[in-house]
C-alpha positions as CSV (number, residue, x, y, z in Angstrom):
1,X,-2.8,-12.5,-42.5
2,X,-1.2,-9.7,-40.4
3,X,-4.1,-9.0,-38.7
4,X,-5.0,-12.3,-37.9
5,X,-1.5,-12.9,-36.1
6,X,-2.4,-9.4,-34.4
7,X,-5.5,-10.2,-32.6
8,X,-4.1,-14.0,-31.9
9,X,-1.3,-12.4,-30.3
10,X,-3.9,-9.7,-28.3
11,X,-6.2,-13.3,-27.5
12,X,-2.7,-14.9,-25.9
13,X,-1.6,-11.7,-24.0
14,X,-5.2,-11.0,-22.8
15,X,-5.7,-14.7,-21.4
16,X,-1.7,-14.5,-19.7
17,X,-2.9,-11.3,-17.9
18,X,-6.4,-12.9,-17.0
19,X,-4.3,-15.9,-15.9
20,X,-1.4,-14.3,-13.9
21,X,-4.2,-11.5,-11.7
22,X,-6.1,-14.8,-10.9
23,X,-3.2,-16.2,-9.2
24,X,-3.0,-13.5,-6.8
25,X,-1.9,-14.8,-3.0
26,X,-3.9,-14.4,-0.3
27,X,-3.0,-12.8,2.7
28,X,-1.4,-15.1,5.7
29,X,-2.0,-14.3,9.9
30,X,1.2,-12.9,9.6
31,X,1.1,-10.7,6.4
32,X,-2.3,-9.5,8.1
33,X,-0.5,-8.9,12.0
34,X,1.9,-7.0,10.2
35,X,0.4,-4.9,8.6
36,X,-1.9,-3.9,11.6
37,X,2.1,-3.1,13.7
38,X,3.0,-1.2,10.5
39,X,-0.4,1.2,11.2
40,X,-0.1,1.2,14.8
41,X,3.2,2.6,14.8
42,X,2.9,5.0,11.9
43,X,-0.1,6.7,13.9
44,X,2.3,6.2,17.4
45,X,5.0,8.3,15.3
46,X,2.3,11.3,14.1
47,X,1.3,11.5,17.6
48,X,5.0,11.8,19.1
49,X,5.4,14.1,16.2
50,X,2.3,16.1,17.5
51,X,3.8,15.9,21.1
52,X,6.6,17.4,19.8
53,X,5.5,20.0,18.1
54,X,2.9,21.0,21.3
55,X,6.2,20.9,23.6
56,X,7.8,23.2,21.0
57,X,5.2,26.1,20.8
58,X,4.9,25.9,24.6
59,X,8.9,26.1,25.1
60,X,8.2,29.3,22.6
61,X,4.7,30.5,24.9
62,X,2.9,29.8,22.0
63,X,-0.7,27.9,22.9
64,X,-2.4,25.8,20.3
């Protein structure tokens, strides 16, 4: 009997997680623009950061 009410209780969990990845939402226009500012300003801030580091070694004579 125990095992039984194991794998029924596997069978239920298994078809919940089944059921709850399938109801993944999509991605909206917005969710999508954003996402594309998020990158476009992470790679604006490495290549400040780069800028600074270039101004820094030149400040110091160093050339890269």
């Amino acid at each position: 009997m125990k095992l039984e009410k194991t794998i029924r209780i596997v069978i239920v969990m298994s078809a919940l997680i089944a059921a709850l990845s399938a109801c993944q939402k999509q991605e909206g226009p917005a969710e999508h623009a954003g996402k594309e500012v998020d990158k476009t300003v992470d790679k604006a801030g490495q290549q400040i950061e780069k800028a600074g580091e270039n101004i820094q070694d030149a400040a110091k004579g160093n050339k890269k």
